[in-house]
One Martini backbone bead per residue (centre of mass of N, CA, C, O) as a GRO file, in nm:
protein
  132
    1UNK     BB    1   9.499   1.041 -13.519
    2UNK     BB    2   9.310   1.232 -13.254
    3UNK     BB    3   9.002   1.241 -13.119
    4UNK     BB    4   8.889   1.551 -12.894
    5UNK     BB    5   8.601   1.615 -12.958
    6UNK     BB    6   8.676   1.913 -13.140
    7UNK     BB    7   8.954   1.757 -13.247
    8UNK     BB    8   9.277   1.733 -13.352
    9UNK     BB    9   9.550   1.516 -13.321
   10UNK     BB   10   9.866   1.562 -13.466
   11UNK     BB   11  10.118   1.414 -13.546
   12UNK     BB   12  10.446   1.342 -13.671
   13UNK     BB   13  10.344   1.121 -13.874
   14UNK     BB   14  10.159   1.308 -14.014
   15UNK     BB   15  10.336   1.539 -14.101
   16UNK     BB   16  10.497   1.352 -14.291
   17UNK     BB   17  10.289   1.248 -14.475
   18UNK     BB   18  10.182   1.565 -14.571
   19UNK     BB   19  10.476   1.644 -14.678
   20UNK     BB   20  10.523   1.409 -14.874
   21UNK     BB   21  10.265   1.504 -15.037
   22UNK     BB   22  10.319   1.792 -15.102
   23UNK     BB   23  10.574   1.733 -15.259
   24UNK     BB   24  10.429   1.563 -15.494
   25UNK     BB   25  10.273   1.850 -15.549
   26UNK     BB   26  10.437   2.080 -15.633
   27UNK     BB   27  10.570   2.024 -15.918
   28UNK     BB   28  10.274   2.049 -16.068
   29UNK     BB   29  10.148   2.342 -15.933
   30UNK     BB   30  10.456   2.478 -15.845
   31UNK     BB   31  10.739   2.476 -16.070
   32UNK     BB   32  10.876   2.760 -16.018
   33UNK     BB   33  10.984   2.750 -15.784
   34UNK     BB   34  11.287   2.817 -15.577
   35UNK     BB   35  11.139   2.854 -15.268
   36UNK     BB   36  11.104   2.929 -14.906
   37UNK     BB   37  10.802   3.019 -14.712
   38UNK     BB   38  10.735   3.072 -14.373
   39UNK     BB   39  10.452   3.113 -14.175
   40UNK     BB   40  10.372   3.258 -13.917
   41UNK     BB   41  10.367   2.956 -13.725
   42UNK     BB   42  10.263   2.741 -13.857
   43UNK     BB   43  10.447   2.725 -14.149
   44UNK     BB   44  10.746   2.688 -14.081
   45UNK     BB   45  10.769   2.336 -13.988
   46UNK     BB   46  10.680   2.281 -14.305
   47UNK     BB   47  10.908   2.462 -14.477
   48UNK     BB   48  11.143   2.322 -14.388
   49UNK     BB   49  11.067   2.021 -14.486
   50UNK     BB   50  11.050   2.121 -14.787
   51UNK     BB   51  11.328   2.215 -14.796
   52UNK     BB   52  11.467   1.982 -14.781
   53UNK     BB   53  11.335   1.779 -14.987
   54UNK     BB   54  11.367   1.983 -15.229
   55UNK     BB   55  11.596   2.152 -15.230
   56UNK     BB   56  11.469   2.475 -15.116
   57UNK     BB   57  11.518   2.746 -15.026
   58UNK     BB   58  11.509   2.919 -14.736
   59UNK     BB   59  11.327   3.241 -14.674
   60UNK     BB   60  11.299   3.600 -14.591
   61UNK     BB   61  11.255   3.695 -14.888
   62UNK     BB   62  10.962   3.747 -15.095
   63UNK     BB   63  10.936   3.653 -15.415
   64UNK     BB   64  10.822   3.549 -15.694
   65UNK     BB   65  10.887   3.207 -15.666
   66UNK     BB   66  10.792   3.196 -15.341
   67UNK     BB   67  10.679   2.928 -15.150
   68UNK     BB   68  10.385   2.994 -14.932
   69UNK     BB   69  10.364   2.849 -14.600
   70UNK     BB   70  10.115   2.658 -14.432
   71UNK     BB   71   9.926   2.471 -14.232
   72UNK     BB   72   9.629   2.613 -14.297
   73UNK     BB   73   9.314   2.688 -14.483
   74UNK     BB   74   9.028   2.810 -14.324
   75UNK     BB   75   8.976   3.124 -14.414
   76UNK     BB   76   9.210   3.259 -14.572
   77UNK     BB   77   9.326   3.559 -14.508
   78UNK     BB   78   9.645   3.522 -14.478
   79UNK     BB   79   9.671   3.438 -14.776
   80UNK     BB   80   9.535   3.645 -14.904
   81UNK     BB   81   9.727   3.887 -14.752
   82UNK     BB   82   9.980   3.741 -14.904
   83UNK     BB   83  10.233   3.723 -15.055
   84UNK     BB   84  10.260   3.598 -15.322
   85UNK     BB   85  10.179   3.328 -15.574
   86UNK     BB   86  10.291   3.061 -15.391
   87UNK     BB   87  10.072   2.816 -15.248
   88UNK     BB   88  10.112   2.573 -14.934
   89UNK     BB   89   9.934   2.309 -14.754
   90UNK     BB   90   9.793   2.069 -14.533
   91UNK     BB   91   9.558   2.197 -14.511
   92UNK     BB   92   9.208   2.222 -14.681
   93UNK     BB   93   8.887   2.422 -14.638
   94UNK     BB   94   8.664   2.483 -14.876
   95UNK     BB   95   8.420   2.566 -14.662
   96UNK     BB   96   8.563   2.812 -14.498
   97UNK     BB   97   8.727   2.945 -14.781
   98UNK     BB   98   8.830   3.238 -14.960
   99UNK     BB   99   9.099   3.068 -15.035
  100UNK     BB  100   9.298   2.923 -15.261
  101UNK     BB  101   9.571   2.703 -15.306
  102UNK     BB  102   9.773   2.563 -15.517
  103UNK     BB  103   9.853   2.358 -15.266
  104UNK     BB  104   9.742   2.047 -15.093
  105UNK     BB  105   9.748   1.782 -14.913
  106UNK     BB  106   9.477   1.775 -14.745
  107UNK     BB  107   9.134   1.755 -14.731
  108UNK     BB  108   8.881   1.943 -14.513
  109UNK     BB  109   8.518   1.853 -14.406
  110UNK     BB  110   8.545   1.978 -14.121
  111UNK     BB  111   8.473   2.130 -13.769
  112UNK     BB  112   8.761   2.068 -13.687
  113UNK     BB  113   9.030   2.151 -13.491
  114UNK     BB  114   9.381   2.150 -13.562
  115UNK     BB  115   9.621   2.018 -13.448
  116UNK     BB  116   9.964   2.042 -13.377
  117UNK     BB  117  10.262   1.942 -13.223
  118UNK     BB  118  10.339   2.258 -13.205
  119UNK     BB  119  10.099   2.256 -13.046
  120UNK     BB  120   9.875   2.315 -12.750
  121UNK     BB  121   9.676   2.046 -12.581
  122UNK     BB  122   9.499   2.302 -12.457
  123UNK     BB  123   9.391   2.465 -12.684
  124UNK     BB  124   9.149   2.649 -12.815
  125UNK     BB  125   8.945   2.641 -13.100
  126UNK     BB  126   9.135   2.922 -13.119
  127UNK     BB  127   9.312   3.164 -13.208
  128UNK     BB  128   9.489   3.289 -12.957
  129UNK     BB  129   9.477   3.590 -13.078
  130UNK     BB  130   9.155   3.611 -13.050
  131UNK     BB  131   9.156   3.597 -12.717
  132UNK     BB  132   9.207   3.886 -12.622
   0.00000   0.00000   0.00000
């Protein structure tokens, strides 16, 4: 992880350790999930990797038991407002999230903007759809 002014720029090496994290603790916290389903555009490639790792089809019609994946949980309205019972993230930042999710890689109790690998290392700390 490399921190440059407010943001933190996550390697893939970081994002192995992070889905390998989650992967240990689906089966604890949402034991029921069938399948798996990632939000556009941040959950899809950890929801892919969760899926390969668990042998869990990924899925594009969310069931009752489908685990539904995204990269962070920041304000949380996202998760908030997304179908379906079992949710899981890679980063949960509980000071700044009205919804708290299933499941999560590792908590998060900084204001820095979190880079992901599949995200452009010029975007600006705010969500792109915002910026318009």
């Amino acid at each position: 992880m490399l921190r440059i002014e407010n943001k933190l720029i996550l390697s893939w090496d970081d994002i192995n350790h992070l889905t390998d994290e989650l992967c240990k603790r689906i089966p604890f916290e949402a034991p029921l999930i069938d399948s798996v389903h990632g939000l556009s555009r941040g959950g899809l490639i950890p929801a892919v990797i969760v899926s390969h790792r668990l042998k869990i089809p990924y899925v594009d019609i969310i069931g009752k038991n489908t685990l539904i994946i995204d990269d962070i949980c920041d304000s949380g309205t996202t998760l908030e407002n997304c179908p379906g019972q079992f949710t899981a993230v890679l980063h949960h930042k509980p000071h700044t999230s009205c919804f708290t999710p299933n499941c999560w890689a590792s908590t998060h109790s900084g204001d820095e903007w979190i880079l992901y690998p599949w995200e452009r290392h010029d975007s600006k700390p705010l969500q792109d759809y915002l910026n318009k």
